[in-house]
Structure formats: C-alpha cells, structure tokens
N, C-alpha and C positions, 0 to 999 in steps of 0.2 A: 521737596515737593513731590506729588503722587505723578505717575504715569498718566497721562490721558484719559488710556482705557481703564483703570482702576476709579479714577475719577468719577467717569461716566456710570462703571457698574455701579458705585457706591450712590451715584445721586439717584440711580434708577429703582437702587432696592428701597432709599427713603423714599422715594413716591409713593410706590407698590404698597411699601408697611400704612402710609399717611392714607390712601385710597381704602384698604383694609380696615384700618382703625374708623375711619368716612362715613362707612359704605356699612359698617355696624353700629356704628352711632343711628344712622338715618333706619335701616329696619327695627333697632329695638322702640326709638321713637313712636315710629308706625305699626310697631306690632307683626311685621309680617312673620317672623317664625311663627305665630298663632296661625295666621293666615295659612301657610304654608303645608303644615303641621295637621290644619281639617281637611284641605284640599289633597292631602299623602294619603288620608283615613282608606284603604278600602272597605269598598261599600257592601262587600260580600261579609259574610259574618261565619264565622267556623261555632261549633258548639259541638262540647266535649259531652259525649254519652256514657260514654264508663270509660271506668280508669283504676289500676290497680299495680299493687308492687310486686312486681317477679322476685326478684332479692333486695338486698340491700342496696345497689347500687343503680338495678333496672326496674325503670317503671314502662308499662303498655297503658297505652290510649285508645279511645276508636274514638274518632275524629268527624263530623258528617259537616260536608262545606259541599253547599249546592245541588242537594241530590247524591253528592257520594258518598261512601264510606270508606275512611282508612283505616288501617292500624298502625300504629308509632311506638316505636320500642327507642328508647333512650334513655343513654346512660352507656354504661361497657365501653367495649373498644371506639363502638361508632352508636351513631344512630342509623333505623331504619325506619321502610316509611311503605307500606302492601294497600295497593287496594283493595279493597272487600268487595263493593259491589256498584255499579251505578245504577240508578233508577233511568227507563225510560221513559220520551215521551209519550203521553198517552195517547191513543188513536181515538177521534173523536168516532161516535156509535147514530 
C-alpha cells in the first residue's frame, strides 16, 4: 500500500489532468479560442513600406505603426530595430 502523502499527490494530479481535459472539452465546444484569439488581435496595424536583402542571410524593413517609422534589420547574430522618425501632432491654425 502507498504512503498517505503519495496517495493524496497521486489523486490530486488525476483531478488536475480530469479538470484540464474538462475545462478543454467545454472551450472547444464554445469556440472560445476563436473568441479569445479576435479579442488578442491588436487593433493597431503595422505596414511594411520597403524592404530589401542586405545579404544572404540579412533582410532591412522600414516598418510605419502609428505615425512612426522603423527600421528592422534581421537575420545575423541578432536582430535590430532604429527609429527613423515620429510624426507630430498637428497644431490646429
């Protein structure tokens, strides 16, 4: 016969896995990873203006998300990531 405590761990980890197994039965049901998935979306939207390959291995982007502009170099040891410029707001005349 088991220890007490081994016992107990062993009946707690089946509940655990049984709530798990549960708890995704009831979201695929209901669809909430859809749900979940449109509600993650950000609402901000990037859009790539140019883009081009430095070598074989690096590409550069320039990036504009909200008024700024990046540039993104990836690929090589790392990536990087420059602002170029932000637009301000404009003063009303």
């Amino acid at each position: 016969m088991m220890p007490p405590t081994v016992f107990n761990a062993t009946i707690a980890l089946i509940i655990i896995i049984g709530a798990l197994i549960g708890l995704s039965q009831v979201a695929r049901r209901y669809g909430l990873a859809q749900i979940i998935q449109r509600r993650g979306q950000m609402s901000r939207t990037a859009r790539c203006s140019k883009s081009c390959q430095v070598d074989r291995t690096r590409k550069l982007s320039i990036i504009e998300l909200e008024g700024c502009r990046f540039a993104i170099l990836t690929g090589g040891r790392s990536d990087q990531i420059l602002m170029l410029s932000q637009s301000l707001p404009q003063e009303h005349m």
